[in-house]
N, C-alpha and C positions, 0 to 999 in steps of 0.2 A: 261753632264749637271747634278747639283747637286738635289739630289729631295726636294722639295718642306719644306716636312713633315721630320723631324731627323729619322735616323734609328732604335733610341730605343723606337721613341714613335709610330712608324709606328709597333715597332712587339709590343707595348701594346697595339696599338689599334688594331691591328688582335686578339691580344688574350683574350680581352678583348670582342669582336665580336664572336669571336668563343666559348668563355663563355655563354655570353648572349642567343645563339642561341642553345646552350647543354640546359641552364636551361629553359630554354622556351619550346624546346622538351622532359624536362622532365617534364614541366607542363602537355603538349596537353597532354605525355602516361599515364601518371596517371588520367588525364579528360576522357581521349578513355577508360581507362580500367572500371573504375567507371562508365560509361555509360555501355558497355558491360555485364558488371555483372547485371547490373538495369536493362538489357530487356532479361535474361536471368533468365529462369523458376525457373532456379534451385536454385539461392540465390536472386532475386527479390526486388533490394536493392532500399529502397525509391527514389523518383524523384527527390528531392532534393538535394541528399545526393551531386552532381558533386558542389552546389553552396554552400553548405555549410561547404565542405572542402577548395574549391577555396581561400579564403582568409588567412588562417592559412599557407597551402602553399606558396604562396605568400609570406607572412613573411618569411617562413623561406628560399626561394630563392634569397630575396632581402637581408638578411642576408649573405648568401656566396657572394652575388655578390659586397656587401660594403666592403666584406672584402679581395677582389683582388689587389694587388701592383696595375692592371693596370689600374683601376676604377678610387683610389686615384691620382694616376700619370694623367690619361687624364683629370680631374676637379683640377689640380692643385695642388692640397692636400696634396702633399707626406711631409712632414711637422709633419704632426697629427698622425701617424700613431695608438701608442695606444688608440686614440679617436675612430676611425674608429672601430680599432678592440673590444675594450668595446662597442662601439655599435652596432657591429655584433653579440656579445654574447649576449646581450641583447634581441636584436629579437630573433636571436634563440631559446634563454628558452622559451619567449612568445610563438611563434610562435609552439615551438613543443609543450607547455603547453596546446593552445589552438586546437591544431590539436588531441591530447589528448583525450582530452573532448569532442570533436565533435564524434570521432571514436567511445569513447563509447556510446554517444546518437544513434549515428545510426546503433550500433551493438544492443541496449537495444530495439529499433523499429523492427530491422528486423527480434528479435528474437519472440517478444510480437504479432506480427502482425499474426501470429499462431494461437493465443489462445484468443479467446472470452469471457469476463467476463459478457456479457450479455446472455450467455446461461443458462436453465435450470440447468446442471449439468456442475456448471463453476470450481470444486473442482481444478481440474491442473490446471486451469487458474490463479484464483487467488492464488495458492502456488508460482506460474512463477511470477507472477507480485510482491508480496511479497518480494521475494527470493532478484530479480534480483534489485528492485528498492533500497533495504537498504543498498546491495553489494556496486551501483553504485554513489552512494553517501557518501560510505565510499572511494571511487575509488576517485570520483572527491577531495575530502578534501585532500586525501593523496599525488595526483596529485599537486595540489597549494600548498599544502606547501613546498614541494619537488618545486617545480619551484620558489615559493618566496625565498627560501632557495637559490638554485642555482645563481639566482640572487642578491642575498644581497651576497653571497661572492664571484662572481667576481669586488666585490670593496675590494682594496687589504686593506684598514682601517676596515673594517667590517670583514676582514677576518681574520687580527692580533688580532683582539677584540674576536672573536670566539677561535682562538686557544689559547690566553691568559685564556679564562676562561672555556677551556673542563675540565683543573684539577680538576675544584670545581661544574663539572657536577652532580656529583652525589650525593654533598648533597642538592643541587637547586635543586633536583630531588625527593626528599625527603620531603626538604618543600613544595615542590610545589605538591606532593601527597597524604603529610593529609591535604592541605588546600581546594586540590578540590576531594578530594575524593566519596562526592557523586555526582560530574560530570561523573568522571570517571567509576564510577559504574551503571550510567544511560546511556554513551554509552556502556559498555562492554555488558548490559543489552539488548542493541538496535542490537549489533551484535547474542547476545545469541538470540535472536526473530529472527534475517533473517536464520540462522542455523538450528537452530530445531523448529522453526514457532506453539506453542501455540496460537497465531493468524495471521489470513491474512488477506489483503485487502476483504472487503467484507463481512467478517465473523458476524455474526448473534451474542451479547452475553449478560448477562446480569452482568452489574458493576453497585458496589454503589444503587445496587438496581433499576437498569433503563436497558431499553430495547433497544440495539440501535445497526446498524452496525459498521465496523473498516472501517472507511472513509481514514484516512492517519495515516502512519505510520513512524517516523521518525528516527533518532538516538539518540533522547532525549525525545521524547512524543510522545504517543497516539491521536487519535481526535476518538470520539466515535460520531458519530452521532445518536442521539436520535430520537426517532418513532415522538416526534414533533416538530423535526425540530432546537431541541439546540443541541448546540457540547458539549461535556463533551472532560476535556483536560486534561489527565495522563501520569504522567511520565512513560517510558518504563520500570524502574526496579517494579511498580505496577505489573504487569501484571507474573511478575516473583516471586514475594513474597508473592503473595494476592490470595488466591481462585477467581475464576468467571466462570461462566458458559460460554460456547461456542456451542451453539447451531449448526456449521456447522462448527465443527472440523472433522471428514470423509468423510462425504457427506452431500448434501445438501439435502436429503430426510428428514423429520421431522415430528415427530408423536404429533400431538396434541389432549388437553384433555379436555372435560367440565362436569363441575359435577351440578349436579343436585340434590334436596332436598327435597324429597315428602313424600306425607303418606305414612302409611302400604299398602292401598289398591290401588295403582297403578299398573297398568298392563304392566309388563315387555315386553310380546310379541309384544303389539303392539306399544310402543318406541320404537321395535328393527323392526318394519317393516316401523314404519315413517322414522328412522333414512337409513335406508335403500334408502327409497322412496326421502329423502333430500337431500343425496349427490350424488344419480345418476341426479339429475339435475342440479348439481352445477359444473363449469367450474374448479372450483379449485382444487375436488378430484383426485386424481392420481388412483383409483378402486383398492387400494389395502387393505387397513384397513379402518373397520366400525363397530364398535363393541359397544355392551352396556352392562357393569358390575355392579353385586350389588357390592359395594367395603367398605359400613361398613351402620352399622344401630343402633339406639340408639335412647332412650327412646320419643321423639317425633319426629324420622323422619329417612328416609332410604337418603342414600345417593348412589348417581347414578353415573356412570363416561361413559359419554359418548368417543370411540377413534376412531380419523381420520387421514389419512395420507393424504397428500400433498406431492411436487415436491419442495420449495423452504419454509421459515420460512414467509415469505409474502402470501403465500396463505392460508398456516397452517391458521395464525391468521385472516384472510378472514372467513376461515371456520368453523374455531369453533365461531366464533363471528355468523356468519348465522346458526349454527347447533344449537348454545345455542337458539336462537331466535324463531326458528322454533318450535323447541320442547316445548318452554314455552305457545307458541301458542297454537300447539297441546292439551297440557292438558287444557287450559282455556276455548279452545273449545268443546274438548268432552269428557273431565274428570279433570273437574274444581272439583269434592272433593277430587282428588289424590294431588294435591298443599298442602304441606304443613300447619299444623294448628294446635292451639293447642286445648285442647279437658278440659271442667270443667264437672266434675260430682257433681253433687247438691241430696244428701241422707237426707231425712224426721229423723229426732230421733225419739223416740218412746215417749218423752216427748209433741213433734210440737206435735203427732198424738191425746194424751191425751188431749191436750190444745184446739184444732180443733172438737175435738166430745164429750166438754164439752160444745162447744161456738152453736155446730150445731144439 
C-alpha cells in the first residue's frame, strides 16, 4: 500500500521536525543557562536578562529555520529560493545586531551593579561608570553600522555600487575629513575622556566660571549641571583645550575656605576656640581640619582664612557657608569693634587753636 505522504516530503518533513526541535532545545539551553548563572552568587546576572535576550534569539533561529530547503519545500515555496534566503540574512544581521546590544547592556549592569555612586567615597564608582558608559556607546555605534553595513550589501546592487566606488575611497575620505573635522575631533576628544578621564560622572568642577557637577557625558558634549539647577552643555574637545578646575579629581575629600575681614584688635584665640566649638556640632565636618590663619593684613583690615574639611564638595559648601555665618555672629555678639571699620582722625591746627582763644 502506497503511503499517503510522497517519500521526499516525508524525509523533509522529518527533517524539518528534527530541525525545529534542535532549535527549540537550543532555545530552552541557552534560557536554562541564563537562569542558572542569574541565581548563582557568583555572576548574579540580572532577572531579566533570560527575557530580554529571548527575542533576539528568536530572530536569529527563525532565521536558519527560513532558510531550510525543507521549510520552503513543506509551505510550498521551493520556487523563491533567493527570497527566502535574503530574508534569512537579513534576520540574521538584526537579530545578532540586536542580541549584540542587549549582551552589552547586561554585561554594563552586571558589572555597575558593584559599585555605588551614592556613597561617600564613590571615586572607583564613578571612574567605572564613566569609563564603561562612553566605551559602550562607542560599542553600540560601531555595532549598527557594522550591521547596517552588512545588510545594505547583501543586496547584490548596493554591493556593485560599493565595490564600484572603494577606488575613490580615499579621496571621499579626504573631503569628507576637512569638512567634518571638528566632529571628528569632538569624538576623538570623547574617546580621549573615557581613556584617561580628566572628568567623570559626578565630578564636582568649576567651568565658565559656574559651579556644577558632570551629570552626562557623551561622545560629542558635556552636561554640566549647575548648583541651581541649569545644565551648561559643552562640547567634549572643551574640556580637553580649556583649563577648569575639578574639584573631585582623586578623591572626594575637599578642603574648604572662608575668609574673613576685621580689625587689628580681634582676638585670634577665641575664633580658633569658636571655630572649634562650630564644627564639632556640625553633621557635615569629617574631624579632620579646622583651622584659623592670619593669611595677609593691610592698611585698614586683617584678613582671616578660616579651613574645614568635609567628606564630599556638597558638605564642604554646607560648611563653610554655616562656619562663615556663625563666626560673623560670634563677633557682632561679643566683639562687634573687631568687624571691620574705617577709622578718621580729626587734628585741631594751631591756627583753629588761636582763632578759639581769641573768640573765648
Amino acid at each position: 500500500m502506497d503511503s499517503l505522504i510522497p517519500n521526499s516530503e516525508y524525509q523533509s518533513l522529518i527533517f524539518l521536525s528534527f530541525s525545529l526541535l534542535l532549535l527549540i532545545g537550543v532555545y530552552l539551553g541557552i534560557g536554562a543557562a541564563l537562569r542558572y548563572f542569574g541565581k548563582n552568587p557568583r555572576y548574579l546576572l540580572p532577572s531579566e536578562t533570560v527575557k530580554r535576550v529571548a527575542w533576539p534569539l528568536i530572530f536569529i533561529l527563525l532565521s536558519l529555520l527560513i532558510r531550510m530547503p525543507a521549510f520552503r519545500k513543506l509551505l510550498g515555496l521551493e520556487d523563491y529560493p533567493e527570497t527566502f534566503k535574503h530574508g534569512s540574512t537579513l534576520m540574521f544581521i538584526f537579530g545578532f545586531t540586536w542580541l549584540i546590544i542587549t549582551m552589552l547592556n547586561v554585561v554594563k549592569r552586571l558589572l555597575l551593579v558593584r559599585y555605588d555612586k551614592d556613597e561617600s567615597d564613590n571615586l572607583k564608582a564613578r571612574k567605572f561608570y564613566t569609563q564603561f558608559t562612553i566605551l559602550e556607546r562607542i560599542s553600540i555605534f560601531l555595532v549598527v553600522l557594522l550591521g547596517i553595513g552588512a545588510a545594505l550589501m547583501s543586496f547584490d546592487g548596493i554591493r556593485q555600487i560599493g565595490v564600484s566606488l572603494f577606488a575613490s575611497a580615499g579621496v571621499a575620505g579626504i573631503i569628507i575629513g576637512f569638512s567634518a573635522q571638528k566632529l571628528i575631533a569632538t569624538v576623538i576628544a570623547g574617546i580621549q575622556i573615557a581613556l584617561t578621564q580628566p572628568i567623570r560622572l559626578d565630578d564636582v568642577v568649576i567651568v565658565e566660571g559656574e559651579w556644577g557637577r558632570i551629570e552626562e557625558i557623551t561622545l560629542t558634549y558635556v552636561i554640566v549641571r549647575i548648583w541651581d539647577k541649569r545644565c551648561l552643555v559643552l562640547p567634549t574637545n572643551y574640556f580637553i583645550d580649556n583649563p577648569f578646575q575639578n574639584w573631585t579629581r582623586s578623591t572626594t575629600d575637599i578642603l574648604g575656605t572662608v575668609f574673613l575681614y576685621t580689625d587689628y584688635n580681634v582676638p585670634f584665640e577665641a575664633l580658633r576656640a569658636e571655630l572649634q566649638r562650630i564644627v564639632e556640632k556640625s553633621d557635615e565636618w569629617n574631624g579632620e581640619v579646622a583651622n584659623i590663619q592670619v593669611t595677609d593684613s593691610r592698611a585698614g583690615y586683617v584678613e582671616i582664612r578660616a579651613t574645614v574639611s568635609a567628606d564630599d564638595s556638597g558638605k564642604t559648601w554646607d560648611l563653610r557657608v554655616l562656619v562663615r555665618e556663625k563666626l560673623i555672629e560670634f563677633l557682632q555678639q561679643n566683639y562687634p569693634e573687631s568687624i571691620s571699620h574705617s577709622r578718621l582722625l580729626l587734628m585741631e591746627t594751631k591756627a583753629d587753636f588761636d582763632t578759639k582763644r581769641s573768640q573765648g
